[in-house]
Every structure is written in C-alpha cells, then in structure tokens.
C-alpha positions as CSV (number, residue, x, y, z in Angstrom):
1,X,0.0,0.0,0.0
2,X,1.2,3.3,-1.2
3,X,2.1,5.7,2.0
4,X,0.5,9.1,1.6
5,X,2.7,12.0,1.3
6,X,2.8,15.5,2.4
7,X,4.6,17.8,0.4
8,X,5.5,21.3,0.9
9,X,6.4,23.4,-2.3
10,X,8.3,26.1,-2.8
11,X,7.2,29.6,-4.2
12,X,10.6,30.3,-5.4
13,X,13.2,28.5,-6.7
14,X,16.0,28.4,-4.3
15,X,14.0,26.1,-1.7
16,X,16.0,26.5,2.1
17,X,17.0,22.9,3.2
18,X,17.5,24.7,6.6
19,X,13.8,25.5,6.8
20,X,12.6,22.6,5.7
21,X,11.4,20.5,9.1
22,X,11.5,17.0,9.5
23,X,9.7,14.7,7.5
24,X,8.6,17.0,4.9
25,X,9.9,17.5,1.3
26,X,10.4,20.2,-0.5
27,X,10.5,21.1,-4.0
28,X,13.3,23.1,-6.2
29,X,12.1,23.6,-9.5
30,X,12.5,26.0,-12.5
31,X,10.3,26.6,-15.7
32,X,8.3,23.5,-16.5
33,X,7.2,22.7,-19.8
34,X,7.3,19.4,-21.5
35,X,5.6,19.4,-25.0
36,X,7.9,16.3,-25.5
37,X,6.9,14.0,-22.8
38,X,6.3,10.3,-23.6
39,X,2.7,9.4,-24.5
40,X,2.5,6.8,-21.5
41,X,2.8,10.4,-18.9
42,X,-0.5,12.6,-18.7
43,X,1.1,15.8,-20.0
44,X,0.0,18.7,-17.8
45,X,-0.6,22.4,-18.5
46,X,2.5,24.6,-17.9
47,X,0.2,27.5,-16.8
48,X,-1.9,24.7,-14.4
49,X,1.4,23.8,-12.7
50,X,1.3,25.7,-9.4
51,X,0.7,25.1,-5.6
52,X,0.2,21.7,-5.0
53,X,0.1,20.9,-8.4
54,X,3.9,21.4,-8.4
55,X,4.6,18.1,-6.6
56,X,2.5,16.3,-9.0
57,X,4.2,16.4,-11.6
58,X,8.1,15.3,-10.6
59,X,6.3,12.6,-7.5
60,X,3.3,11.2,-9.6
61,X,5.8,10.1,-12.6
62,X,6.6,6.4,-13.5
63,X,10.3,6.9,-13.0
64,X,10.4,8.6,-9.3
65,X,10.9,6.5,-6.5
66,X,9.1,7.0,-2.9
67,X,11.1,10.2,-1.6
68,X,11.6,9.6,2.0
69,X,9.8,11.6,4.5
70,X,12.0,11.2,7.5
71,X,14.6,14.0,7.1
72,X,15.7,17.4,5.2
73,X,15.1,16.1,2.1
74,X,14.4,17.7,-1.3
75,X,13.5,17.2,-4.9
76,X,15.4,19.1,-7.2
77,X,14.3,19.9,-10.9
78,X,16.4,20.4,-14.3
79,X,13.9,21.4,-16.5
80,X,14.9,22.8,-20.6
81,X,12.5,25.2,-22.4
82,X,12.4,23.3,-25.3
83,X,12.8,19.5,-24.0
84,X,10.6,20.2,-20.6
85,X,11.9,17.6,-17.4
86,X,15.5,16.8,-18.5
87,X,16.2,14.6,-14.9
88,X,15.0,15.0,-11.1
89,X,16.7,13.8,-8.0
90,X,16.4,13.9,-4.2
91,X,18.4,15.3,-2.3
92,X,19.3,14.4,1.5
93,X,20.7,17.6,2.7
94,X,21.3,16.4,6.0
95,X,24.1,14.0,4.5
96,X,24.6,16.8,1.7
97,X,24.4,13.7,-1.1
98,X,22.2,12.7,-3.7
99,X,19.5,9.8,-3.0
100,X,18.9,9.0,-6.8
101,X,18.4,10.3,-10.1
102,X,15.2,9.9,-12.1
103,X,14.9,10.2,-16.1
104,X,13.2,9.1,-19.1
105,X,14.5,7.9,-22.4
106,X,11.8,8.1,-25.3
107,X,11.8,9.0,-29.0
108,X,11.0,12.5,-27.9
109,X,14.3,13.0,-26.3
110,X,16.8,11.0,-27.9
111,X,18.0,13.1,-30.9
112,X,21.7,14.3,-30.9
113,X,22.4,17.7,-31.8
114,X,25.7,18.4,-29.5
115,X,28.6,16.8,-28.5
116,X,29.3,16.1,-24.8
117,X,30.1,20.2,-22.8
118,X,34.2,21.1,-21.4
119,X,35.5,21.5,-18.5
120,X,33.6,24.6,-18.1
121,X,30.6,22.9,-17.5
122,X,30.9,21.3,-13.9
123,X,29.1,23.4,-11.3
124,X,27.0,23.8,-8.1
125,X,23.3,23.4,-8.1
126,X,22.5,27.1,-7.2
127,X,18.8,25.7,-6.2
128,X,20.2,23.8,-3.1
129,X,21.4,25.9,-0.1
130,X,25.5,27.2,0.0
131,X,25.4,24.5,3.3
132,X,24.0,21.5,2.1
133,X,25.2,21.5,-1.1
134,X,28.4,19.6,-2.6
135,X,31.2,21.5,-4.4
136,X,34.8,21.4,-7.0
137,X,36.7,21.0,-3.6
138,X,34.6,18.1,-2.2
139,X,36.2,16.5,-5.4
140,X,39.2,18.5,-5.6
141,X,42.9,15.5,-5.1
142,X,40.6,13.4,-3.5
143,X,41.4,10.6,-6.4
144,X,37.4,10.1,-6.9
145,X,36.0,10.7,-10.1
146,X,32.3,13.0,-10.3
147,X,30.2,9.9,-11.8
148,X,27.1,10.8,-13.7
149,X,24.1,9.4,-12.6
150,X,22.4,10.8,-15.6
151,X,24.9,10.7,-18.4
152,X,26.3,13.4,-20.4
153,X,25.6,10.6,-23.6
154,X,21.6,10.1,-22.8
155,X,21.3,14.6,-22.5
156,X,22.7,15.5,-25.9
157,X,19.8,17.1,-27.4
158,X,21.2,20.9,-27.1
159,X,24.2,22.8,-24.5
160,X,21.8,23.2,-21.8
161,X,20.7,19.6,-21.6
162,X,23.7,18.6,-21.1
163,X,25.8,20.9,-19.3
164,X,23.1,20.0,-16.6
165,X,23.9,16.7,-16.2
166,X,27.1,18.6,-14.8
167,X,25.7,19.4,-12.0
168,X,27.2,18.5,-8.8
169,X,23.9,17.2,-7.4
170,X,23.8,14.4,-9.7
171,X,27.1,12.7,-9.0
172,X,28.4,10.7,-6.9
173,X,31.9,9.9,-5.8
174,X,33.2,6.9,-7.8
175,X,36.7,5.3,-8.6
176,X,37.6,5.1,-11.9
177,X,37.8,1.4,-11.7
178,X,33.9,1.6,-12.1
179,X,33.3,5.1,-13.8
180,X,35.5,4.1,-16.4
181,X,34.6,0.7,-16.9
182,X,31.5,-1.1,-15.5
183,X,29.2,1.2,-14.9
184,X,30.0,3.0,-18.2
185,X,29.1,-0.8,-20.1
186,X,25.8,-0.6,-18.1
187,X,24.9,3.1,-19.3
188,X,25.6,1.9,-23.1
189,X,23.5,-1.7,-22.6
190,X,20.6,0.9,-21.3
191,X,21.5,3.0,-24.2
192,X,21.2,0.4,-26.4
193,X,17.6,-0.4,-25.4
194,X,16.5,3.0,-26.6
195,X,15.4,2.4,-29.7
196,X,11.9,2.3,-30.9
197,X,11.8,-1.5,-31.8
198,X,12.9,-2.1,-27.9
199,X,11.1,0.4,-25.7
200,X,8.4,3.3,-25.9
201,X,9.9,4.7,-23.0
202,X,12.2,3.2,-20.2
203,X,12.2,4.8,-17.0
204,X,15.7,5.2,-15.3
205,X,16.7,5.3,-11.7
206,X,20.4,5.8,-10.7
207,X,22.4,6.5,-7.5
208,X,25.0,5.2,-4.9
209,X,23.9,3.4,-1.6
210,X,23.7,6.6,1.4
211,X,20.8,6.2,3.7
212,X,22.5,3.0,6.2
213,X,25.9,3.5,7.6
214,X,26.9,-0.4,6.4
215,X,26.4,0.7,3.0
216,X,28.5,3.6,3.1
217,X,32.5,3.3,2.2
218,X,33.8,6.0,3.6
219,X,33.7,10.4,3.0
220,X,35.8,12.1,0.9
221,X,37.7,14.0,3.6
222,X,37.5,10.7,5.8
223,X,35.7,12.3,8.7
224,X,31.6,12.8,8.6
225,X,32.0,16.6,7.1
226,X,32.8,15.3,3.6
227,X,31.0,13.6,0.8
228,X,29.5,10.4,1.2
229,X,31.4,7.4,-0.9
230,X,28.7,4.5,-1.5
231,X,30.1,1.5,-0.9
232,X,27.1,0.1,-3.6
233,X,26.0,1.7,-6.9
234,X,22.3,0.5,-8.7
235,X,20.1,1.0,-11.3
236,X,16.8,0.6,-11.8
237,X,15.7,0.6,-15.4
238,X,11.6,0.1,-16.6
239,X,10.5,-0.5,-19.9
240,X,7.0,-0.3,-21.1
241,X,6.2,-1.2,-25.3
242,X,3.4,-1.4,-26.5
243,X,1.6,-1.2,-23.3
244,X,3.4,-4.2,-21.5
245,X,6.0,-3.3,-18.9
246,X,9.3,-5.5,-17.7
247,X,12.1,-4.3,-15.3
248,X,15.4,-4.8,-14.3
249,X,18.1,-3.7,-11.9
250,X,21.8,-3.6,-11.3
251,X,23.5,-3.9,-7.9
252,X,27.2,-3.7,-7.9
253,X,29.7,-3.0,-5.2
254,X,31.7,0.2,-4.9
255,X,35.5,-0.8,-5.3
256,X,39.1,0.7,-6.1
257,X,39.7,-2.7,-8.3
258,X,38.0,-5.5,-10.0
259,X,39.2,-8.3,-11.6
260,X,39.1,-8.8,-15.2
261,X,36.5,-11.5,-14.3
262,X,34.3,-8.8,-12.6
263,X,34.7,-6.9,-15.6
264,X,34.3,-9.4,-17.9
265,X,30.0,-9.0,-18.5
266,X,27.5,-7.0,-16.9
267,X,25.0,-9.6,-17.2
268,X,26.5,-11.1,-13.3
269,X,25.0,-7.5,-11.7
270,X,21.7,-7.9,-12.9
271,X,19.0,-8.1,-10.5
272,X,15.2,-7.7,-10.6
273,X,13.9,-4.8,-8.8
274,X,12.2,-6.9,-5.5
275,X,15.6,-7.5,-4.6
276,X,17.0,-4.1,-5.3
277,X,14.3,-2.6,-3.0
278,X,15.9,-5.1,-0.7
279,X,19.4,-4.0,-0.9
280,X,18.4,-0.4,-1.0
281,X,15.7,0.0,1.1
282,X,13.8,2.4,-2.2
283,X,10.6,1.6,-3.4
284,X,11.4,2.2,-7.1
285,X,8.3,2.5,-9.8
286,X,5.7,2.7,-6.5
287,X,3.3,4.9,-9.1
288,X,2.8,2.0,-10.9
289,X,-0.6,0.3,-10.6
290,X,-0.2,-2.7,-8.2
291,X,-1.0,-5.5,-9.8
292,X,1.4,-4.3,-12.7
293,X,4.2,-3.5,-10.1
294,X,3.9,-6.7,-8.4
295,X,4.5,-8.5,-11.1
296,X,7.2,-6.6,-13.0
297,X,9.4,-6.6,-9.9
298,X,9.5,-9.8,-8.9
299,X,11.5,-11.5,-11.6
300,X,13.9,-10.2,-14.3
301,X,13.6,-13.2,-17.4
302,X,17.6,-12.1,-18.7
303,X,16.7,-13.0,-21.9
304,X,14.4,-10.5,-22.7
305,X,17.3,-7.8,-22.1
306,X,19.3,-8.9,-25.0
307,X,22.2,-10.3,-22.5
C-alpha cells in the first residue's frame, strides 16, 4: 500500500534545506514545460502547474521513486524550455548527497544535436542551499571521479541539456575502476535499449547506496563533514512497449579494483527490482498500478534484455 505524502512546495526556486522541518519535502524547480513527454505520462498544462500541483508532476511520474519523509530532504528539478523535465533527483541535505536520479528515455528525447560540454561545464546546483550542497573542492585530489548518474551521452539534445547533467547534485563519488569501466558498459547496454523497436519509454533510476551507515564506504575527507562514498552503486531501469511493462536492476559493489573476471559482462549485476528494493531499502516505480508492479518486480527473465 502506497504511503500518503505530504509535500510542501516552494514559491521560489531556491528552496531553504534549513527550513525545511523534519519529514517534509520540499520542491526546487524551474520553468516546467514538457511538450515532448512520452505518450505513456499525462502531459500537464505549464500554466496549471502551481501550488500543490507542483509536486505532481516530478512525485506522480513512472520513474520517481518514494522520496523519504524522514529527514531534510528535497527534490530538485532540471527542466529545458524546449525539451521540458531533463532529470530530477532527491536530495538528502542532512548528509549533503544525492539519493537518486530519475529520467526518461523516449523517442521525444533521444535526438543528438551536440557533443558532450568542457571542462567549463561542472558546477554547483544554485537551487540547493550554499550549506547542504556539494562543491569542486569536495572532489578536488581526493582521487574520486564525479560519476554521472544521468549521463552526459543520454542529454545530448542541445548545451543546456547537457551541461546539466554537470551538476554536482547528480554525481556521486566513484573510482575510476567503475566510472570508467562497469558502470559505463551498463549506461551503453541501457543506451542500447532506446530504440523504438525495444522500448516506448524506459524509465531510469540511478544513485549510490547513502541512507544506512553499512552501506557507506567511507567520506571524501575521511571524517563525517565530507562527501558520502557508497560503498554500492544501482540501477533501476523500466520498460513499457506497446503497453506491457518488464524491469530490471543492477547492484554492484563500490571498489578501487576488479578483476578482469568482474569486468568481464554486466550480465553477473543484474537483478530484478524486489531485490534491489531489498538492498536499498527504495521503493522504485511505487506509481505504478499494483497489480502491474507486483508482477514486474519480482522476476527479471535475462533473456528479454538482449544479454
């Protein structure tokens, strides 16, 4: 059974972690308008979107799992004027990391007209609050790369697209052992299944393990004032064609080496979404009716992934 929510949204766009209380959510969000959005979402109007109404649209989609309601967390917006909702995350800013990302990959969004931004690109997300946000020095010789959790490669549609996805609020802290290798073959095999012959839309979740103190590796600065290092990474990918709906996850562990054997196929990380929930502790695709949730998440048939 679906928990209700209350959710407090902001007037303006800069939303104040430090006034947020406990157990409520509040929402950072610029200019929405998403003329582009899949045919499986109930477009709503731009003007309509106020108030309440505000939540709706980032909480009630396919793609966004259940925020949790027991701390200062938010749910941060990168909307384009063309493209509409590019990604959305939440944001813990009590830990000052990001929960999870949330995007969609559909015909309407998957046309390449620039390459992938500079250097010049990476900044702080102005919407979240100087002190609760992460910054260049968090990263700055501490030998982690900034890992996407939405790719540079799936936001090339024009400069601001993707010079969002370089937005300290969606990465994590990752070695290059995994950046580099692993999880970049599981952000082409997702890649691969956007094509119109595989998906109408897939629905992507992405983020490192922060909410339980086992699951956590270590902090950038190695004392509890710097950046959280997961010591897991997931993904949480649905896939509706046609109508019908399958799922699938990956669950890897967060380390400075793998073997080549760990390296060898991505297929070994695959797990359905039941069991991510259970190493996570997120409901992912909860606005999903039940019956159709049910059964999507309880088994992943491999085969139907092109592994």
């Amino acid at each position: 059974m679906k928990k209700i929510i209350t959710f407090f949204v902001s007037a303006v766009l800069v939303a104040a972690c430090a006034k947020v209380p406990e157990s409520d959510i509040e929402i950072a969000q610029s200019q929405i308008k998403d003329k582009n959005q899949d045919q499986n979402f109930q477009q709503e109007d731009p003007q309509e979107i106020s108030g309440e109404n505000s939540s709706k649209i980032y909480t009630s989609r396919l793609e966004c799992p259940e925020p949790k309601t027991d701390g200062r967390n938010m749910i941060v917006a990168k909307t384009d004027e063309e493209y509409g909702i590019n990604y959305f995350l939440e944001w813990d800013c009590n830990k000052r990391a990001q929960r999870w990302t949330a995007y969609q990959m559909h015909q309407g969004n998957t046309v390449s007209t620039v390459s992938r931004s500079g250097d010049d690109a990476w900044h702080e997300d102005e919407t979240i609050p100087a002190d609760f946000r992460s910054t260049y020095e968090d990263y700055r010789y501490s030998g982690f790369d900034r890992g996407h959790l939405c790719p540079s490669a799936d936001r090339l549609q024009n400069k601001n697209m993707n010079r969002q996805t370089f937005c300290y609020s969606n990465m994590q802290p990752q070695y290059n052992s995994l950046n580099a290798t692993i999880w970049a073959d599981m952000e082409s095999k997702i890649r691969s299944w956007n094509v119109n012959n595989f998906r109408d839309t897939l629905y992507v979740v992405k983020g490192g393990t922060i909410d339980n103190k086992d699951q956590i590796f270590d902090f950038l600065t190695h004392d509890t004032e710097g950046l959280i290092i997961p010591k897991y990474f997931f993904m949480a990918v649905l896939c509706v064609k046609n109508g019908k709906y399958k799922a699938l996850g990956f669950w890897i562990e967060h380390k400075k080496s793998y073997s080549e054997n760990e390296k060898k196929s991505i297929k070994q990380y695959a797990v359905s979404i039941d069991q991510l929930e259970t190493f996570t502790g997120i409901d992912f695709f909860y606005n999903l009716e039940k019956n159709i949730q049910d059964e999507v998440e309880k088994e992943t048939i491999i085969s139907e992934w092109g592994f």
